[in-house]
N, C-alpha and C positions, 0 to 999 in steps of 0.2 A: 278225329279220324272217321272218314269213312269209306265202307268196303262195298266196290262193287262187283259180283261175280256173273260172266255171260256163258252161258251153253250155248251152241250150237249145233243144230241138226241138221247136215246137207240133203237135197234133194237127189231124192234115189240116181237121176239123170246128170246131175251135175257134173263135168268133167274131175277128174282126177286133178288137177292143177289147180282146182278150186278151192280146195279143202287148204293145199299148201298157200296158196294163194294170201286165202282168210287170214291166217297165220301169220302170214310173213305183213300184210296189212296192219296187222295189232302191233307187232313190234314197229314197222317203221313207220307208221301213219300216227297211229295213235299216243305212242309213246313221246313224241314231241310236244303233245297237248300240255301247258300250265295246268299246276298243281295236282300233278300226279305225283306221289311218291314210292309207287311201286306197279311196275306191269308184270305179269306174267301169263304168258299162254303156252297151251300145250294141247296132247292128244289125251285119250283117254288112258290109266295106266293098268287097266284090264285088272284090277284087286279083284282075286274072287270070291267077296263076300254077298251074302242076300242082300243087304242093305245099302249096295254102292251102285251107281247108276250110272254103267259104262256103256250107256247109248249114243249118248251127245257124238259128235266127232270133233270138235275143237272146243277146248276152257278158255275163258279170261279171264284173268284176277286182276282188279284194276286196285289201290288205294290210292286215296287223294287226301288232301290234310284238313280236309271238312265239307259240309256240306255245300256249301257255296263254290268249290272249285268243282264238284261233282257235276251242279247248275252249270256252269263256265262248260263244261266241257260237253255237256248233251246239246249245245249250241255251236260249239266249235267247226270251223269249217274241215279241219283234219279227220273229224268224227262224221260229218256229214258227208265228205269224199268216203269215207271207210264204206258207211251205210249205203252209198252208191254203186261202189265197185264191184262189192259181196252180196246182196242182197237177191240180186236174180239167183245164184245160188244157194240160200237158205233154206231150207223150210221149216223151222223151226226156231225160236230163240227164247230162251228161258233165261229172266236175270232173279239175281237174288242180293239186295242190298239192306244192310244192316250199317249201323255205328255204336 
């Protein structure tokens, strides 16, 4: 298994349909990508604890069923359109991947 998770921090400017945009990208762009075995995106869920970091404005939790479908997919052309469509709207992306 391995887990890839994406933050997202839009640019102060971004429009509003950006944010959903993003969103809606990860589910239907990305989620067709080989050897995913699990998508999940969302917004932040505001926990009001010190130690939770509800800055980002869009999560990804991607798992794939090993590292080589991980490879597969940072080349993918569904991943490369995603990178395209959203990216004048980011300013920021933080990933965090473990197995």
């Amino acid at each position: 298994m391995f887990v890839h998770v994406v933050l997202f921090w839009m640019k102060p400017d971004a429009p509003a349909a950006g944010r959903e945009q993003l969103a809606n990208d990860c589910r239907e762009l990305l989620s067709q990508i080989p050897g995913l075995t699990l998508l999940e995106v969302g917004h932040p869920a505001m926990t009001p604890r010190e130690v939770v970091d509800n800055s980002y404005d869009v999560g990804l939790l991607t798992v794939f069923k090993d590292s080589a479908a991980h490879d597969a997919y940072q080349t993918h052309p569904l991943h490369l359109k995603f990178i395209e469509r959203n990216k004048a709207n980011w300013d920021r992306v933080k990933i965090y991947d473990f197995k």
